[in-house]
C-alpha positions in Angstrom: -80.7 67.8 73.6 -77.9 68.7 71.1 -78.3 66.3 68.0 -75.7 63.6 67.1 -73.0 65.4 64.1 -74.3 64.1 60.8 -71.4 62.1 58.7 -71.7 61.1 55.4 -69.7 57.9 54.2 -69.4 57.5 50.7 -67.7 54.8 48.8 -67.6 53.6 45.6 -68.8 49.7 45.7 -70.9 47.6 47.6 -69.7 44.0 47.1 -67.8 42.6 49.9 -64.1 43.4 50.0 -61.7 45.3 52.9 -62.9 48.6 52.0 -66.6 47.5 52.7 -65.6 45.5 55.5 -63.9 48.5 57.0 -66.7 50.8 56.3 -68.9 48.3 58.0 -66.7 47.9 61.0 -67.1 52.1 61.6 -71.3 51.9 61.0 -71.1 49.6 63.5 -69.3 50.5 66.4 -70.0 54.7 66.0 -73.8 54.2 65.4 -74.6 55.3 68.9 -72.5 58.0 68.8 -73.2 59.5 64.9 -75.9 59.7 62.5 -74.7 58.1 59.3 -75.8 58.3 55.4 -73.9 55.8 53.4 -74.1 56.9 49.7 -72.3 54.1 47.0 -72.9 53.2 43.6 -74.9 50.0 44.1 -76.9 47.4 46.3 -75.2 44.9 47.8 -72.7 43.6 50.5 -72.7 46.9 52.6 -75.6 48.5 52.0 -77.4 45.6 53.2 -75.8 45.4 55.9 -76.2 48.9 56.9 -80.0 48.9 56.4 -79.8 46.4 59.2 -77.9 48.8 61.2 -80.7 51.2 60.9 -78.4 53.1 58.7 -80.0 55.6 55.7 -78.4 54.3 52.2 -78.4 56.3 49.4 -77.4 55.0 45.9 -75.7 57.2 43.9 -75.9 55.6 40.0 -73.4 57.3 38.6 -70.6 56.0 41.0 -68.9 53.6 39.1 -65.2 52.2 39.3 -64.2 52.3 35.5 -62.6 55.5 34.5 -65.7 57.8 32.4 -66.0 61.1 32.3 -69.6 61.6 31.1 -70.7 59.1 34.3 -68.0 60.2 36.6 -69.7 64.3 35.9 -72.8 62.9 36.7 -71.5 61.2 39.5 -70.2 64.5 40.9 -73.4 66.1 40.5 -75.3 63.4 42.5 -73.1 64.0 45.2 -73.3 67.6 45.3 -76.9 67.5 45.3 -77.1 65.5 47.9 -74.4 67.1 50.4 -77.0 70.2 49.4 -80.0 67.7 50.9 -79.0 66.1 54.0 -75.9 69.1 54.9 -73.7 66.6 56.8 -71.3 67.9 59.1 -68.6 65.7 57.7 -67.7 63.6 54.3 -65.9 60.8 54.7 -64.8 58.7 51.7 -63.5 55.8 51.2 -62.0 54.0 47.4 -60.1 55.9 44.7 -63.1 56.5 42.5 -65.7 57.7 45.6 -62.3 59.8 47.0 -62.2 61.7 44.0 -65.7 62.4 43.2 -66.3 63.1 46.9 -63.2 65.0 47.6 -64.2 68.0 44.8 -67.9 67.7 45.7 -67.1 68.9 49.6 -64.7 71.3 48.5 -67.3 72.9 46.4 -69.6 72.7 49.1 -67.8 73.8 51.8 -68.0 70.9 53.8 -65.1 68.8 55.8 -63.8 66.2 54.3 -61.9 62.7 54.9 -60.5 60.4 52.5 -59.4 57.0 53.8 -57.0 55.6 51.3 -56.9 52.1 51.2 -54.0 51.5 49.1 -52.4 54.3 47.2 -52.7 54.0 43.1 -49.4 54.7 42.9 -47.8 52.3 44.8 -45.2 49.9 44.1 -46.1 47.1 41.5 -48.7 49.2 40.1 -49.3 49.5 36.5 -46.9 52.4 35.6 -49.7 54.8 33.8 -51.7 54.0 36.9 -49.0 55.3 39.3 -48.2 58.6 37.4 -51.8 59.4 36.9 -52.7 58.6 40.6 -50.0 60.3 41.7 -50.8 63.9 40.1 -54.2 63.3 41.6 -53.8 62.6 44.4 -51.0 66.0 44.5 -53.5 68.0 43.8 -56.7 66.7 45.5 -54.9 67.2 48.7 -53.8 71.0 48.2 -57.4 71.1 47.4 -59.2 69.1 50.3 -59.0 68.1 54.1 -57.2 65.2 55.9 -56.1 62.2 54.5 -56.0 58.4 56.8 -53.5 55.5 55.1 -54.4 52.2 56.9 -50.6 51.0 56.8 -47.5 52.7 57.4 -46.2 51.8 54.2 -48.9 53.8 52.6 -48.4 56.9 54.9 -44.2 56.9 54.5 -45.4 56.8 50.5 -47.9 60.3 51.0 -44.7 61.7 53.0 -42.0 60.7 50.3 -44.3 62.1 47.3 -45.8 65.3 49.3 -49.2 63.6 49.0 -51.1 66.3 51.2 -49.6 68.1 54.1 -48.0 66.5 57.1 -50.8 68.3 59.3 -53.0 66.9 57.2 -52.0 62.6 57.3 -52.8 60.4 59.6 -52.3 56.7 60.3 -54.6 54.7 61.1 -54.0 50.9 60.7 -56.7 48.5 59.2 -58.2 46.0 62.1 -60.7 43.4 62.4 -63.1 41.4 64.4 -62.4 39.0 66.2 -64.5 35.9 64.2 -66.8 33.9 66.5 -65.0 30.7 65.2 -61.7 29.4 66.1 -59.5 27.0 64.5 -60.0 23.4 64.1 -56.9 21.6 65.2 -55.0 20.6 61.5 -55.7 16.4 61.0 -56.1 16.1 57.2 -53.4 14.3 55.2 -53.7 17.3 52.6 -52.2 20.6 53.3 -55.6 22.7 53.6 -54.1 26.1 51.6 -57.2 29.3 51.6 -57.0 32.8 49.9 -59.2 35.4 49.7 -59.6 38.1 46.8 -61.1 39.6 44.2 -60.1 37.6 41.4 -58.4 40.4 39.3 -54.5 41.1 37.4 -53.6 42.6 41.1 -54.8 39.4 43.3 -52.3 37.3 40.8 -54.1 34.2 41.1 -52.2 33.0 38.1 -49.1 33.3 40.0 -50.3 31.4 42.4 -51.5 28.6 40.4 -48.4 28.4 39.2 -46.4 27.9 42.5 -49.7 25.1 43.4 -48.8 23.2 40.5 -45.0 23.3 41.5 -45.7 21.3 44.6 -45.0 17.7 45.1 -47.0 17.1 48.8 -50.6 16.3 48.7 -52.7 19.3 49.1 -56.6 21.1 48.8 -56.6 24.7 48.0 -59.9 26.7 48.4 -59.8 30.3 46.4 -62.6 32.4 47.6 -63.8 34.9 45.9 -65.1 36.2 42.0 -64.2 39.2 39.2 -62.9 39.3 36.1 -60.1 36.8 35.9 -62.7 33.9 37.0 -62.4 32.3 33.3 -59.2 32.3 32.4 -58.1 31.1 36.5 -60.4 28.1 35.3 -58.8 27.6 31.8 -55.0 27.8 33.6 -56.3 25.1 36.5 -57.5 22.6 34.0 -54.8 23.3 31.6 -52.1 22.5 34.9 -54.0 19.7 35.7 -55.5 20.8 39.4 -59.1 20.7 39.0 -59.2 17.4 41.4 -56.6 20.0 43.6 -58.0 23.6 43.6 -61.4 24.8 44.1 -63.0 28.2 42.9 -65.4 29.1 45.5 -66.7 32.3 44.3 -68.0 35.0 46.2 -68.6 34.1 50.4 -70.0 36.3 52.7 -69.3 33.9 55.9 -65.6 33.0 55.0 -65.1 32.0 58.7 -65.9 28.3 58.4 -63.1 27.8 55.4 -60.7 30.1 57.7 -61.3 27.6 60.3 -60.3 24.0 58.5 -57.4 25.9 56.5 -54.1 25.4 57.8 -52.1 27.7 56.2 -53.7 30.7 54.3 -52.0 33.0 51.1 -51.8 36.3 49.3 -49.8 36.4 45.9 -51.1 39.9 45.3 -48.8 42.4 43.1 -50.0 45.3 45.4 -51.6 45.9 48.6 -52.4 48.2 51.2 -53.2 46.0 54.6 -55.4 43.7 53.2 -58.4 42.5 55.8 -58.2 38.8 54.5 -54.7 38.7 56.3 -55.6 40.1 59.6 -58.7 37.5 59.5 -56.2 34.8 58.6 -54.1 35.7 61.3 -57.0 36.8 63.9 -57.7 32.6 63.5 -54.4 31.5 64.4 -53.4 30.8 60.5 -49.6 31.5 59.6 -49.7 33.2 56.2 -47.9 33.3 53.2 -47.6 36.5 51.3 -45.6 38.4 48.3 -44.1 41.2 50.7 -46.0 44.3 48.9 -46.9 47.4 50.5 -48.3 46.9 54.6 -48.2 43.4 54.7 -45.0 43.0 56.0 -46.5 45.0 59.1 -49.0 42.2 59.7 -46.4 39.4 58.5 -43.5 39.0 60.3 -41.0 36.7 58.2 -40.0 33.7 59.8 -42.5 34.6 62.8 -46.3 34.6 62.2 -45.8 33.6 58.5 -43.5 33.7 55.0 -43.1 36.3 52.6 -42.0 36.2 49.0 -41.0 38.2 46.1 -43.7 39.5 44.1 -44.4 37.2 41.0 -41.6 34.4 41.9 -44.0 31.8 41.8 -40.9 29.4 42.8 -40.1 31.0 46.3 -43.6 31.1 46.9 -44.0 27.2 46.0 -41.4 26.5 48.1 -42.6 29.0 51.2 -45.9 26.6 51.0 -43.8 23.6 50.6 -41.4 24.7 54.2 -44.9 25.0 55.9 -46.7 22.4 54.6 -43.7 19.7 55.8 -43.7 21.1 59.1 -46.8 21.2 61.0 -45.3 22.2 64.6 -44.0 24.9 62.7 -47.3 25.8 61.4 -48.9 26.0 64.9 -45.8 28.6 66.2 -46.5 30.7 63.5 -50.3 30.6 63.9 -50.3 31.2 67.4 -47.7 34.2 66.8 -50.2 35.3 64.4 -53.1 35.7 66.3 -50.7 37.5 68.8 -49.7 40.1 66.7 -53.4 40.5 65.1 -54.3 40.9 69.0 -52.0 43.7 69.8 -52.0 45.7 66.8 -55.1 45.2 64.4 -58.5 45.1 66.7 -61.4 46.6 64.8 -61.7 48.6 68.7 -58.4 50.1 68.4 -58.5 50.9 64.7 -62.2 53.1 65.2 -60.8 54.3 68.4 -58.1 56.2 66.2 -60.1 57.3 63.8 -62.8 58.9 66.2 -60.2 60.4 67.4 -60.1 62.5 64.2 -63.7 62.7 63.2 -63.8 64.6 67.1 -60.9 67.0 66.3 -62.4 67.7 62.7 -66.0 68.3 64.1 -64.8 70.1 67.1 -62.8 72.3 64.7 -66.2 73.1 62.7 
């Protein structure tokens, strides 16, 4: 019986986030079909999750997302030693930290590698020392390495207009979902019921979105799920606007699908994106969404059709984008229903591993 090819996914954090929940999405449905290691740089989210898959986990701790170059070499050593160990067939890496340090250990190696970029560092709205430095790295990892997957079309237009790896060598494969096992709760509260979900960093712009809350005159509850480094000062700028009877800090969820359930419109004031997972969950409910329009989420939200978008940072358009939906709730339900359309036809967790099998075959068949 010929054994099952041997891929290794390696990524950079556990926690929950879209890159974990896309990485999860691949253990689970190509189980049958693979053998899987996932290496990353701590317990958590995923690598729970893929012990209960059956799924070997390795920890690699030296794989951190700060920028160090004593860690990061050790980090690169790890990973060579263990592509020596377990001699997968196939690295697949996911996160701009793991994509590096896994990149350079399978070239030295000699073993295939995949890098599934889920949102470019230099993108649009980026920091600009961020962009040039991701930029020349990027250059120069892909003359160096294999194939490279974007999971929106902005993001793979943004490899071809830089020369960020050859055309031979990009692929698109767009970010998808679940299906949750919930669905919506028909909308009956007197308050606008407004949900994000996001790591509450500078990109996220939770500030921003504070602001645009505090800007509205109709009675609403907004829920922000999620935790990081912004979580004190998002507290200080609530109270200091007066909201704390208005806007709740949830922290970190696992099971966001009850809160996706009773919201009735849901929002993403990010500065940057690739196609964030929150969104197509939003939208795989039935929830219009309201959005700055920054890198793929314009593919996933259609202005003035399964949601609003705004200008990045204009914490007044977006006020009055929430303001529009939360007036009109037949509106709200032609959106939503649009919505969960779209997510049906385009961003299923099936077709999206379905597309990228499709690679991991010609790769391996190519070995």
């Amino acid at each position: 019986m010929t054994q099952r090819p041997l891929i290794l996914i390696l990524i950079t954090k556990a926690d929950i986030g879209g890159a974990q929940v896309h990485v999860l999405e691949i253990l689970k449905r190509l189980n049958h079909r693979y053998r899987f290691v996932l290496a990353t740089g701590e317990k958590d989210y995923l690598s729970e999750r893929a012990d209960q898959l059956g799924i070997e986990v390795r920890i690699l701790s030296h794989l951190k997302r700060p920028i160090n170059l004593s860690e990061d070499r050790r980090a690169y050593t790890e990973c060579v030693n263990l592509l020596h160990e377990i001699k997968p067939d196939l690295l697949h890496s996911h996160s701009s930290k793991a994509g590096v340090i896994g990149r350079l250990a399978a070239w030295r190696v000699g073993i295939p590698s995949l890098f599934t970029a889920h949102g470019w560092a230099f993108t649009k709205g980026a920091p600009a020392i961020q962009r040039a430095y991701g930029l020349l790295l990027e250059s120069l990892l892909c003359r160096l390495t294999g194939r490279v997957v974007t999971i929106s079309d902005y993001d793979f237009q943004l490899a071809k207009r830089y020369h960020v790896g050859a055309s031979q060598n990009r692929f698109l494969v767009k970010n998808g979902i679940s299906r949750p096992g919930m669905t919506k709760l028909p909308g009956s509260r007197e308050e606008l019921q407004i949900l994000t979900i996001g790591r509450l960093s500078p990109v996220k712009n939770h500030a921003m979105l504070l602001d645009a809350l505090a800007a509205l005159t109709l009675p609403f509850h907004a829920r922000i799920i999620g935790d990081g480094e912004c979580r004190n000062e998002l507290q200080s700028k609530i109270k200091s606007l007066g909201l704390e009877q208005k806007v709740e800090l949830l922290g970190k969820v696992t099971q966001t699908t009850e809160y996706l359930a009773i919201a009735d419109v849901f929002v993403l004031s990010s500065n940057y994106e690739g196609l964030p997972l929150s969104v197509l969950e939003a939208m795989s409910m039935g929830l219009p969404v309201i959005a700055t329009d920054v890198g793929g989420v314009k593919e996933a939200v259609l202005h003035e059709q399964t949601g609003l978008l705004s200008v990045r940072k204009d914490a007044v358009q977006f006020a009055e984008n929430i303001a529009k939906l939360g007036a009109r709730p037949e509106l709200r339900k032609q959106y939503g229903e649009r919505a969960q359309s779209h997510y049906t036809q385009n961003f299923t967790a099936d077709r999206m591993v379905h597309e990228l099998e499709s690679i991991y075959r010609e790769m391996l068949g190519a070995r």
